[in-house]
N, C-alpha and C positions, 0 to 999 in steps of 0.2 A: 792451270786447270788440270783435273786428278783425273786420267783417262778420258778425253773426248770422244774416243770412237765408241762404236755401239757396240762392236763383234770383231774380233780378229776373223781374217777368212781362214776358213779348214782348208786344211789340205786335201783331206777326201771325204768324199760324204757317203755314207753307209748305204743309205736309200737311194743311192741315186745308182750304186753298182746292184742293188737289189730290184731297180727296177726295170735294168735290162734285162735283168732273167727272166721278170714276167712277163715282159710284153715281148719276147722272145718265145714264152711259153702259150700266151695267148694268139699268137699268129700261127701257132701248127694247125691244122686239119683238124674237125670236130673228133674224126677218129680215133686219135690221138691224145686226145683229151677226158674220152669215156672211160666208164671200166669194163674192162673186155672180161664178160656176161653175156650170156643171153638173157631174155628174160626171166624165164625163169627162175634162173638164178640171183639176181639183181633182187629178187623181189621177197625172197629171203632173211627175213628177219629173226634170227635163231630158232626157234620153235615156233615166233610166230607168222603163218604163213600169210604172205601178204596175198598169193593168188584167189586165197577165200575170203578178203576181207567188200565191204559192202562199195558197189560202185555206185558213183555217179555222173551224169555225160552232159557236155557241156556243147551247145547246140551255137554254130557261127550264122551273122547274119549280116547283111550288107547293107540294110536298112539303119539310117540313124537314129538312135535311139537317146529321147528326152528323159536326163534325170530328174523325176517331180515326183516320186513316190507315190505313184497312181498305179506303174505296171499295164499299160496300155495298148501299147504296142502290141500289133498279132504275134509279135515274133517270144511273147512270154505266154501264149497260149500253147505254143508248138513245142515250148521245151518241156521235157520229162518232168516233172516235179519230184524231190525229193522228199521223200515225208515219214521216211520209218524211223523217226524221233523213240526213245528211251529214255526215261529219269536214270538219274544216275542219285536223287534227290527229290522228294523226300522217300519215294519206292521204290527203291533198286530195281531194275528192269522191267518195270510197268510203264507202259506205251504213253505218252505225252499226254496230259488234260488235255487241251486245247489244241484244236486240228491248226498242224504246221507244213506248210509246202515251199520249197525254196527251190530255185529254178537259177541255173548258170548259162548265160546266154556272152557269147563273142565276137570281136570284129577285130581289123585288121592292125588295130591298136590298142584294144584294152577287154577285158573279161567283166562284166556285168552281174550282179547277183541282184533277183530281189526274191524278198520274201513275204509272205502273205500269215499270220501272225492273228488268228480266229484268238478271241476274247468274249467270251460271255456274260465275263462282268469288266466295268470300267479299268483301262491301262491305269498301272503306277509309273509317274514317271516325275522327272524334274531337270531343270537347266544347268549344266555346269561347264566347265570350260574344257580347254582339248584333251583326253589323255586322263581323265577325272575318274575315281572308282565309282562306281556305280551300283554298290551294292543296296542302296535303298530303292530301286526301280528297274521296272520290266528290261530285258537286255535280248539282244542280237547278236553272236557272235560269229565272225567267220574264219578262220585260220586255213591256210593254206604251207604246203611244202613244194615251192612252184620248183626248184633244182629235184627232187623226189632223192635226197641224202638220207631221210630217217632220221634228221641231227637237226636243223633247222628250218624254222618256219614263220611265218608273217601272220598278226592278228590284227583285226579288222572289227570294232565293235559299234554299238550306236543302240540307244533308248529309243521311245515315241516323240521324245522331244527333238533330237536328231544330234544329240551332242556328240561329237566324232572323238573313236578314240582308236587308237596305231599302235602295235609294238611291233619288235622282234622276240618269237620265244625259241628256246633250245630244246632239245630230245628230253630232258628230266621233268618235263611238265607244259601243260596249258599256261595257265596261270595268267598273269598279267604282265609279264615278259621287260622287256627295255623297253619304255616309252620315251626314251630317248629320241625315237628315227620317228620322222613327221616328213611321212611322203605326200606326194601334190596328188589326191582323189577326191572323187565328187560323191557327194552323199546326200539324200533329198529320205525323207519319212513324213507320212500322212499316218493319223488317225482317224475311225470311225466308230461306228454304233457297232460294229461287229469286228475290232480289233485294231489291228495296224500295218501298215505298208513299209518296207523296206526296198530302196535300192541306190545300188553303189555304182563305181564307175571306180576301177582301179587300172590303172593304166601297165603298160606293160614293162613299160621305163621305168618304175618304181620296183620291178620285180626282177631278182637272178634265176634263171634259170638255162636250162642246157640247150644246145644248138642242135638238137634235132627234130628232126622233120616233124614228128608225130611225136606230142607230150604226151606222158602221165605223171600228172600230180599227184600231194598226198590232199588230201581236203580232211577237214573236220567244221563242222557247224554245234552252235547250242542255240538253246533258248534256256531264257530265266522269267517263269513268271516270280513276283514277287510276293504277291499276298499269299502263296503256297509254298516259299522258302523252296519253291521246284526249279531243278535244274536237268534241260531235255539234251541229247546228243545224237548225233551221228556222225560216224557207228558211236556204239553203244561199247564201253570199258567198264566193266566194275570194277568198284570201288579199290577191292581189296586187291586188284590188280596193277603192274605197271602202265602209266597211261603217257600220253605224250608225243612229240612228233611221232617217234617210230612205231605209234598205233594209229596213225590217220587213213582211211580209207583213200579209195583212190576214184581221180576224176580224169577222165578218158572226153574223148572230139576236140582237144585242144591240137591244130596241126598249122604249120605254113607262120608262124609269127616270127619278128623281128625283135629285136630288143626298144628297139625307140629312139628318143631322144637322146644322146650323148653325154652332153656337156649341161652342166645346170651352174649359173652364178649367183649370189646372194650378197651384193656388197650391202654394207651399210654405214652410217653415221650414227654418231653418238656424242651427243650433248651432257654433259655435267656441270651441275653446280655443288657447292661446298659453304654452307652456311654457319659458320661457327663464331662466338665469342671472341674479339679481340685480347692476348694477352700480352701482360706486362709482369717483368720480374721486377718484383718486390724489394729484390737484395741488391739489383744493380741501375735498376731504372731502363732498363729498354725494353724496348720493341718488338714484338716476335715478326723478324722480316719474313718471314713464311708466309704468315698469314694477313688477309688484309678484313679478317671477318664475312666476306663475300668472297669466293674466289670460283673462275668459271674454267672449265676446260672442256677441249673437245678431240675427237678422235674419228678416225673411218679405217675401215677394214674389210675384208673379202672373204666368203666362205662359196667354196668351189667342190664340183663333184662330179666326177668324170667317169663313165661307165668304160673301159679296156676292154673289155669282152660283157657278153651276156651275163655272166655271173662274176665280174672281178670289176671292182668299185675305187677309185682312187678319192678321195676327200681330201678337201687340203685347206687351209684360215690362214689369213695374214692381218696380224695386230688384230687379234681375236679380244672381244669385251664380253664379261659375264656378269653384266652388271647386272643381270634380271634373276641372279640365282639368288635363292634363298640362304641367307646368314647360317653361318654355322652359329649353332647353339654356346651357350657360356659355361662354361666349367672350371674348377676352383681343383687345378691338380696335384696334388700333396707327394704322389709318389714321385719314386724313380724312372717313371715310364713315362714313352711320350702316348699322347692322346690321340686315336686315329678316328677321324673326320671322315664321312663317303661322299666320294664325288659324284656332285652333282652338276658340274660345268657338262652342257650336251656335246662337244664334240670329241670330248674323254668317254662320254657315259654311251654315245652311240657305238654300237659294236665291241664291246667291251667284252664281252663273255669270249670272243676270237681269245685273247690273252691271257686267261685263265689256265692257272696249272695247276694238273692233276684233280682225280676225283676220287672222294673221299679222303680216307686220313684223319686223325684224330681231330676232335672237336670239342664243343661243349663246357666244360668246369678246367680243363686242361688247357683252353687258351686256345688263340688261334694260330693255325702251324704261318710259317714266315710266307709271307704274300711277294714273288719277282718282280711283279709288274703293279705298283700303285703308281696311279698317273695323277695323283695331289703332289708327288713330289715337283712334277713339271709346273713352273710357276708359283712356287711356292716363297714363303715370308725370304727375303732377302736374312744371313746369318750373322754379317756383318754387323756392329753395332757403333754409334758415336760414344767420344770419350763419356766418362763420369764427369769430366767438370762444364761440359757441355752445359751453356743457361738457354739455350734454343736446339730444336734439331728437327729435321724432315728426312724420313726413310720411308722410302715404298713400300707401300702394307704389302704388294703384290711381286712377284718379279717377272718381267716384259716379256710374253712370250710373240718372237718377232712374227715366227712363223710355225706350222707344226702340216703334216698331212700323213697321212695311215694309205694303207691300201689293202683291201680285206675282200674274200672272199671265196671261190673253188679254183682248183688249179687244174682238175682232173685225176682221174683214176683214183678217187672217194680223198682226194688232198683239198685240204682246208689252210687256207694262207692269212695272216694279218701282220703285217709289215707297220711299224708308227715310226716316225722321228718328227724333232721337234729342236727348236735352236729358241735359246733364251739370251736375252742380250744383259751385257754389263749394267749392275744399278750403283751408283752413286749419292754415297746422304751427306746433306748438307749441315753443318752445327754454326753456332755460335758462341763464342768463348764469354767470359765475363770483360774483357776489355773491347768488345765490340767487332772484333774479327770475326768473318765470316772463313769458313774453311773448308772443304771435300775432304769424304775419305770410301776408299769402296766398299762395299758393302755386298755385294754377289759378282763372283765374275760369269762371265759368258760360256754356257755350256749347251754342246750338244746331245741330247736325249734319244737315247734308241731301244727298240722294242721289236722284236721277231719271233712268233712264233709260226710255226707248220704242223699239223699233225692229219693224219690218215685215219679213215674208217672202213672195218672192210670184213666180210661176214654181212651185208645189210646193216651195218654200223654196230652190233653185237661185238666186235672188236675196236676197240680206239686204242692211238699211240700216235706221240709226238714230240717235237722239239722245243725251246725257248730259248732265247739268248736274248741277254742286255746288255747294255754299255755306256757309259754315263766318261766324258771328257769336256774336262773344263781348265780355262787359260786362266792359268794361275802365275806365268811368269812374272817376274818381278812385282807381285802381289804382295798386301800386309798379310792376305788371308791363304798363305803357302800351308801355315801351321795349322790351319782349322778347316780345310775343307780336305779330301780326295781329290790328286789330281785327277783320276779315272778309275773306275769300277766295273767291273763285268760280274756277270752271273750264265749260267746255262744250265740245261737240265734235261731230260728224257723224261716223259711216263707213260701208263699202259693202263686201259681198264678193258673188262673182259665181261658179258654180261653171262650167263647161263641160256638154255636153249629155249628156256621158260621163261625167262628176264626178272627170276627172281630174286637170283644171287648176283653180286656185282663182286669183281675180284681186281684189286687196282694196287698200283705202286708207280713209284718217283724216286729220281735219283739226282740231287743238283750240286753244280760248286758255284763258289765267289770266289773273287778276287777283288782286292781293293789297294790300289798304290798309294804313296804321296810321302810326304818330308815325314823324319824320322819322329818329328814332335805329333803330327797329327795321327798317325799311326801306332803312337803311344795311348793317345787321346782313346784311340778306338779302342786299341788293347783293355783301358781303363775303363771303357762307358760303362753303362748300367745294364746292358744286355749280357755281359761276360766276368767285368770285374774280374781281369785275370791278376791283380796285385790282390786277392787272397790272401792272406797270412800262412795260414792252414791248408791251402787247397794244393795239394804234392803234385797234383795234372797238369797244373799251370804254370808257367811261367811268364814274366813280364822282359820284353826284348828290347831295351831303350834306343836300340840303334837299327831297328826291323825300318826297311820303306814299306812294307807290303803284308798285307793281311789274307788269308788263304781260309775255304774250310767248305764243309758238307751238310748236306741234307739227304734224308732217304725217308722213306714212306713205305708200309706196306697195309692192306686194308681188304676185309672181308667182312661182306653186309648180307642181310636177308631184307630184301627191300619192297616186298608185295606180300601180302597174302594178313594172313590175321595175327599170325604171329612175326614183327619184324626186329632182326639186331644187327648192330655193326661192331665191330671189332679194327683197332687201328693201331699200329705203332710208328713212331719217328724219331729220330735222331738229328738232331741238331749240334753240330761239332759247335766244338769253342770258338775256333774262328771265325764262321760262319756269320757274315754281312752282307747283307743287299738293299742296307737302307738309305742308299744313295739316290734308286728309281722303286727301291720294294720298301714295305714294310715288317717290321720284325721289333718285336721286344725282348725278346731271350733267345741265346746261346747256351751252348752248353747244359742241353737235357735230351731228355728222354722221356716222350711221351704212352702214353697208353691210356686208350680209352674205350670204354663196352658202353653199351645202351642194349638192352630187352627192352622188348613191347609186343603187348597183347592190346587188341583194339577188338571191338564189338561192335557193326554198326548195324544190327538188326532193330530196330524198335521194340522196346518192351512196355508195360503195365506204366514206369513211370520214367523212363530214361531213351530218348531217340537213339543216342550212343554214349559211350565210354571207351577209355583206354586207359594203361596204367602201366608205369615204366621203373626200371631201375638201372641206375647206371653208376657200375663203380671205376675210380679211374684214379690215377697215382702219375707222379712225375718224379725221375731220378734226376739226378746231374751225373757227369761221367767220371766222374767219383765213386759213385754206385751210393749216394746219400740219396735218400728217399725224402724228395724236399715238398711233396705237396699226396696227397692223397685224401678221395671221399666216398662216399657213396651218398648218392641222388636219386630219388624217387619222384615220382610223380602220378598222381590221380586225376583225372581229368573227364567230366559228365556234364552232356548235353541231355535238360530235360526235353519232355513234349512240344510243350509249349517254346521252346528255341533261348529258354534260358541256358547260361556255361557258369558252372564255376571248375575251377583248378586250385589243387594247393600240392604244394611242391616241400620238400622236407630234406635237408642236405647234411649229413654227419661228417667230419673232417674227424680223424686222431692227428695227437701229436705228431707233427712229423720234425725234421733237420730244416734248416732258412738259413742259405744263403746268400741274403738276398737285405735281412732284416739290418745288417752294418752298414750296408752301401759301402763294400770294400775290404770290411773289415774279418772279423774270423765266424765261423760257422755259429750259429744263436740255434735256438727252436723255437717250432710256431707252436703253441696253446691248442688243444683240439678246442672243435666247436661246434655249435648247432646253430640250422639257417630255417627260414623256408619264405612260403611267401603263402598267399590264400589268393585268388583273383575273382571277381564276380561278374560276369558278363548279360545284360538285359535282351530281349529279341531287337535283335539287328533288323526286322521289318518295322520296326518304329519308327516317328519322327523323330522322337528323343532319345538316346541310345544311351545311359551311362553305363560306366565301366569302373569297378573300383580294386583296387592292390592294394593288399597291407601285408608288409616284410618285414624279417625280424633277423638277429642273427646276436651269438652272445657265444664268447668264450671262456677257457677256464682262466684266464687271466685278470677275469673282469672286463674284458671289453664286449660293450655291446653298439648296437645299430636298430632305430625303428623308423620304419620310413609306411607314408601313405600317400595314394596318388589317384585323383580321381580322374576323370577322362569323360567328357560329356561331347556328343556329337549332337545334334538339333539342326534337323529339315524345316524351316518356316516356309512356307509357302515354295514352289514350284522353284523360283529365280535363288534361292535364301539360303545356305550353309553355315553352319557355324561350330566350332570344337571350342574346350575351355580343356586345359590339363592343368588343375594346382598340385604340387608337390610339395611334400612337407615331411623333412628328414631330420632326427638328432643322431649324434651318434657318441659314442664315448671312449677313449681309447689312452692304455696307461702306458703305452709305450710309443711315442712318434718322435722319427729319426730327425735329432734336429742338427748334431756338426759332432765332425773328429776334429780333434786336439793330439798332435804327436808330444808323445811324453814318453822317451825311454825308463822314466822310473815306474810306466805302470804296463809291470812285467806279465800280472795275470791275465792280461790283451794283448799281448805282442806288441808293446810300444805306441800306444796309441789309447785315449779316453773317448770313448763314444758317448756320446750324449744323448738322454732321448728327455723326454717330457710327457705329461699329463696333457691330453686335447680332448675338451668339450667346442661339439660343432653342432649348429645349426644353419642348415640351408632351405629353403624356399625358394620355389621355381611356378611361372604360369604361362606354357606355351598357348595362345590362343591366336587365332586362324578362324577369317571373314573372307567366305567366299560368296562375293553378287557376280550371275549371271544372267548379263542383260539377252542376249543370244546364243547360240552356237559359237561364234565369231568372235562376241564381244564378251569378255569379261574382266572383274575386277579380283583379287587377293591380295589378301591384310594379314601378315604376321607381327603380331608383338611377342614380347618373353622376358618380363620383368625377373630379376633374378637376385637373390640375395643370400649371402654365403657370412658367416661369422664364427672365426676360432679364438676360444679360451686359451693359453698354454698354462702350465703351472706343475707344480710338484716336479722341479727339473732333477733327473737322477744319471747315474752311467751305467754302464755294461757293466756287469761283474765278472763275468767267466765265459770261454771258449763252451760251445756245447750243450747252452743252456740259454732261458728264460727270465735272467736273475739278474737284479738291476740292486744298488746301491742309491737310497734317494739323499741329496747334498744337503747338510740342515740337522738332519737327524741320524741316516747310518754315518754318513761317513763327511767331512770337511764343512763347508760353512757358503752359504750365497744372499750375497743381497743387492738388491735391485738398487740402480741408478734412478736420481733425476731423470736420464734423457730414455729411463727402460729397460738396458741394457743389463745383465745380469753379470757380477763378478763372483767368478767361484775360487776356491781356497778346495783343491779337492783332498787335501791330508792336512790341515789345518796349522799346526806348528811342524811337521814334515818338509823335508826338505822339495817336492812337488810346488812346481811353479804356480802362480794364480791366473786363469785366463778368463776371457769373459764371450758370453754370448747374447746375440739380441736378441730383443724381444719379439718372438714370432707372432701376438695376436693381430687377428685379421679381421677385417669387416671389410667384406668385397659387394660393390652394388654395381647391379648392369640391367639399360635397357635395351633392347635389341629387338628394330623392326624394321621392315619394309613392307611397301606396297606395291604390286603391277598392277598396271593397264593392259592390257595385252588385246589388241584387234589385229584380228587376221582381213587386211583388208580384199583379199585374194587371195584363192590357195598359191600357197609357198610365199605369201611376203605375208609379211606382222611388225606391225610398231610395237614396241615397247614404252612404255612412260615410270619412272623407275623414284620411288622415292625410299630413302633407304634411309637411320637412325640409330647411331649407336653413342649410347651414353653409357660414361662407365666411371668410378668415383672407388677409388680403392686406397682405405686405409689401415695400416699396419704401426704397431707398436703402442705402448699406453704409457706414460711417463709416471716416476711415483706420485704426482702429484694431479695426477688425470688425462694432463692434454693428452693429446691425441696431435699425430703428425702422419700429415697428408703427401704422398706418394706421387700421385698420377689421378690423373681425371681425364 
């Protein structure tokens, strides 16, 4: 048997020295822990003064108090009422329609809000399940900053129907924040002939906040009516200003509280079944021992959450399941790049914004700068593969993650901590040979995953800066897979942002390196990937080191925005060295550039004759490689008007020139890309409908001849109160006279540097229809149904090569130059100089027809807060075939 153990034991473990320092830090004195301010000065938020911003006071009471949404209790007659409500929507700073009074009432274990919600005409509302957007009905919102950071804060929302929804948000907005975090609070809502009743019951255990005597919070409240597209606040931010934690007003009579409850456990079980089609090989007559057509498994596991202090959080899973997440979508990826997926596993997604580096930095048509910290790497597809003569095989779609736990939250004196690690165990796939041997081979070894960041805010959070560090080690000893993985990878980093005293300039920069070790073959490998391509022909910067263990390299960032007011722009550059890797726990597609990206904008949100608002943008932006070749460049525009009546359309318009492509050989010597024209049109119907569609049509055509037309409708539909429903068809061709399809080393073809690049003619059509049923029987109880029928299909033909270094000039085989003809089994034999002395080689037939169904459904009953069943059925069909023989058939791949 090929590795029986699950884990080699580490020798030391990262988090476990990381976590005597906190709980060494969390046992000092409160005093110790503050930031030594007085008030006044704490309360300082660069220009904008917190000591003038709107209060309101939160009245303790010793009396129990019945969550039923009635507001009964004497003790909500005694409390102040807040009620100086402001639209921010549809009238900027006109006083709320409908009279709102919200009242914050406490006890010795949790803070109380209800709110009183006058309606003159009948509440819109509807059922949905936890965490749901709620943009087609009346809304409640409450957010608090119980730590009072200016950086982070807890949102709290709920309709007339009473549907509960949770996040965390950050200092750059309201919004709808991480609905990852699903803390245990009670929530009760009544309607009447004169509006509706709100109240909550948030516990205090659910909340960080600081160990002194006497709080003050940041609060903010809204309300949404819906048939007036009105959105009411307090306080009150315009529009055209910075909004967001660091503008919350403050809630004062919070004094004498404890944090709570400790310790929270969550185990569970988990039942599966696997219903598929028994198979048999055709060529050899067996069995697929894998499968027995019915196959059941099961599983149990723990999720744990420990409060260390008032504000520092330990979470921790052991053999964690996500089987209730929604399927990644299906895509048909032609390039060099790999495809980035966002996690949606909740004990990656909760707290996630802790791990986040740097703000700002170039964005947009330039691509996205290289991300330290992607937690899809942890647990991801095993890389290992079974042989090619394999006639059966079983390999883990997933890889075991044994165990993982974070610990995230303040440390004191404005420090902000999030600590992860995580340990994934050895997978092993099973095959089958043609003479009935069963055999192992591995397929991922056992690695430990670590993730550290720290960073400081200080000015009233007007200043931020901080650290990162990763590190990825995995046991590869006497492994097949020494040649293809890193035995270890690190990355670190600093950055700083800086707001202005006005909060309307943001002034920010980063500075990271990596490191990546391992055998001299794999470290080739990386040399070679498709982020770097350091085996260039042409490219004098580079160099390829056949005998390097270790991979080195940089990142740096610097960025200036105008981020409030009517007029807003960013300005960003980065540099990304050649070496430069962190896709072992980060994500990155390209080395070796240089980014630059602007955005202007002018926005208008006054209401006119026939337009509520508009804005209109331009954005020009270019990429070098460190060669000083200018391999990407555009300018992007954008118009965008909301009528009266709550209609959108946008149309977007993008000019690319000729630039240098490095990129277009996969390897090979410098090409040029074709300038081009793109854009799109979008038409959006009023969002206060039951039926909401949404339509996109894009276009994009080069001087090359290549073009792209794509359309995409989007229909969302309210049927009745319980009833949701979306449809999205998509419907793309595209057409393109140059797709890379293989190098051929040929020292006779000297005007490539030793090498024939191959491309081909590709006609593509794909169709796509995500569609999403959501029945909500209650608050509690809901159902969601995703399907996403999927259909992908490429043409190849007119096969040509590369002509020349420094150009867009192809030789087609046939006509310019040598001779090709198609096999029997599809395969193309070329003759690239015909009676020349130039060897003849052959390439397969790339056409494709890809089909995929992809769906699930949950159950999801919260049968009490903090426990939920899951009932999970999941389906993915997928049928893909490639190649077309000269005489039609067609040969089937994988199903």
């Amino acid at each position: 048997m090929l590795i029986d153990k699950i884990m080699r034991p580490w020798s030391h473990s990262l988090m476990t020295s990381a976590l005597l320092v906190i709980l060494a830090l969390s046992s000092l004195p409160a005093s110790a822990l503050q930031v030594e301010q007085d008030r006044q000065g704490s309360d300082v938020d660069g220009g904008y003064d917190h000591e003038s911003v709107p209060l309101a006071q939160a009245v303790q009471t010793d009396e129990p108090l019945t969550v039923d949404g009635f507001l009964e209790e004497e003790i909500w007659f005694q409390a102040s009422p807040i009620s100086d409500f402001l639209q921010t929507l549809p009238f900027e700073g006109e006083p709320v329609s409908e009279r709102t009074e919200v009242r914050i009432v406490y006890d010795e274990d949790a803070i109380y809000i209800g709110a009183q919600l006058t309606d003159r005409n009948p509440v819109t509302t509807r059922l949905a399940r936890r965490d749901a957007q709620l943009g087609d009905s009346d809304l409640f919102v409450f957010l608090i900053d119980s730590y009072h950071d200016h950086e982070t804060g807890y949102r709290f929302w709920t309709n007339p129907s009473g549907v509960k929804g949770d996040a965390t948000v950050s200092r750059n907005g309201t919004g709808r924040g991480d609905t990852s975090w699903d803390p245990v609070w009670e929530l009760a809502t009544s309607v009447s002939d004169s509006g509706w009743f709100v109240e909550m019951r948030i516990p205090f255990s659910q909340l960080r906040f600081s160990p002194e005597e006497q709080q003050v919070w940041g609060v903010q409240i809204e309300r949404n009516i819906h048939r007036n597209q009105e959105n009411a606040t307090f306080p009150f931010t315009p529009n055209l200003e910075r909004s967001g934690v660091s503008r919350f007003g403050h809630l004062h009579g919070i004094e004498g509280i404890e944090p709570g409850q400790r310790l929270e456990m969550l185990p569970y079980i988990v039942a599966r079944g696997e219903y598929r089609p028994s198979e048999k090989s055709a060529g050899v007559g067996l069995d697929n021992p894998y499968r027995s057509g019915a196959d059941h498994f099961g599983g149990a596991g723990l999720d744990l959450k420990y409060r260390l202090a008032s504000n520092l959080t330990l979470d921790a899973t052991v053999n964690p399941d996500f089987g209730q997440v929604e399927l990644d979508p299906a895509v048909i990826n032609l390039t060099a790049f790999e495809t980035r997926f966002s996690e949606r596993r909740a004990f990656f997604v909760e707290g996630a914004g802790i791990f986040s580096f740097s703000e700002g930095g170039p964005m947009g048509s330039v691509g996205r700068p290289p991300q330290l910290a992607y937690s899809r790497r942890i647990g991801r597809s095993p890389r290992g593969r079974t042989p090619s003569d394999a006639v059966f095989s079983q390999v883990p779609n997933a890889t075991t993650i044994l165990g993982a736990a974070k610990v995230t939250g303040q440390v004191g004196n404005g420090w902000s901590l999030g600590i992860m690690e995580a340990v994934t165990g050895t997978e092993v796939g099973s095959y089958t040979t043609a003479d009935g041997r069963s055999q192992e081979i591995l397929v991922e070894p056992a690695a430990n995953n670590f993730i550290m960041r720290l960073r400081r805010q200080v000015e009233g959070g007007a200043t931020r800066f901080g650290v990162i560090g990763t590190a990825v080690n995995r046991d590869l000893s006497g492994t097949t897979l020494v040649n293809r993985l890193h035995s270890s990878a690190y990355s670190g980093g600093i950055d700083f942002a800086h707001e202005s005293t006005d909060r309307m300039w943001l002034f920010s920069g980063a500075l990271a390196g990596s490191y990546v070790r391992g055998d001299a073959e794999q470290i080739l490998r990386t040399q070679q990937a498709s982020a770097r391509y350091y085996q260039r022909p042409d490219a004098g910067h580079l160099e390829v080191d056949p005998f390097a263990t270790s991979l080195t390299g940089y990142y740096a960032m610097g960025y200036i925005g105008k981020q409030a007011g009517t007029f807003t722009m960013r300005n960003g550059i980065a540099f990304v060295s050649p070496g430069f890797e962190v896709n072992d726990i980060g994500f990155q597609s390209h080395a070796d550039r240089i980014l630059f990206d602007t955005h202007y904008q002018f926005n208008e949100i006054d209401p006119g004759r026939i337009l509520r608002s508009w804005n209109v943008s331009i954005s020009p932006d270019a990429v070098w490689n460190f060669a000083g070749n200018r391999v990407f460049a555009n300018v992007n525009s954008n118009l965008s008007l909301e009528f009266l009546n709550y209609w959108r359309t946008s149309m977007r318009v993008q000019i690319d020139p000729w630039t240098d492509d490095d990129r277009l050989t996969r390897g090979g010597p410098m090409a040029r890309s074709p300038g081009s024209f793109a854009g799109n049109v979008n038409l959006n119907s009023d969002g206060r409908k039951a039926v909401v569609p949404r339509l996109t049509y894009s276009w994009r055509s080069n001087d090359a001849g290549d073009w792209n037309r794509s359309v995409q409708l989007n229909l969302n539909a309210r049927l009745r109160e319980t009833f949701q429903f979306s449809f999205g068809p998509s419907y793309t061709r595209s057409y393109s006279t140059a797709q890379y399809m293989q190098r051929i080393e040929d020292p006779l073809a000297v005007a490539t540097l030793g090498s024939r690049y191959v491309f081909g003619e590709l006609d593509r059509t794909r169709f796509s229809m995500a569609t999403r049923v959501n029945a909500t029987f209650s608050p509690r109880l809901s159902l969601q149904l995703y399907v996403e029928p999927f259909v992908s299909v490429g043409d190849y033909g007119g096969l040509k090569e590369f002509r020349s270094p420094g150009t867009f000039d192809f030789q087609n085989y046939g006509t310019d130059v040598g001779t090709v003809i198609q096999d029997q089994d599809g395969r193309y034999n070329i003759d690239p100089d015909e009676a020349g002395p130039a060897a003849n080689f052959r390439v397969s037939d790339r056409d494709f027809s890809y089909r995929s169904l992809l769906g699930n459904a949950v159950l999801r009953w919260e049968w009490r807060p903090g426990a939920t069943l899951f009932l999970v059925w999941q389906q993915r069909r997928i049928n893909s075939i490639t190649g077309h023989g000269q005489d039609g058939a067609e040969r089937w791949v994988g199903t």
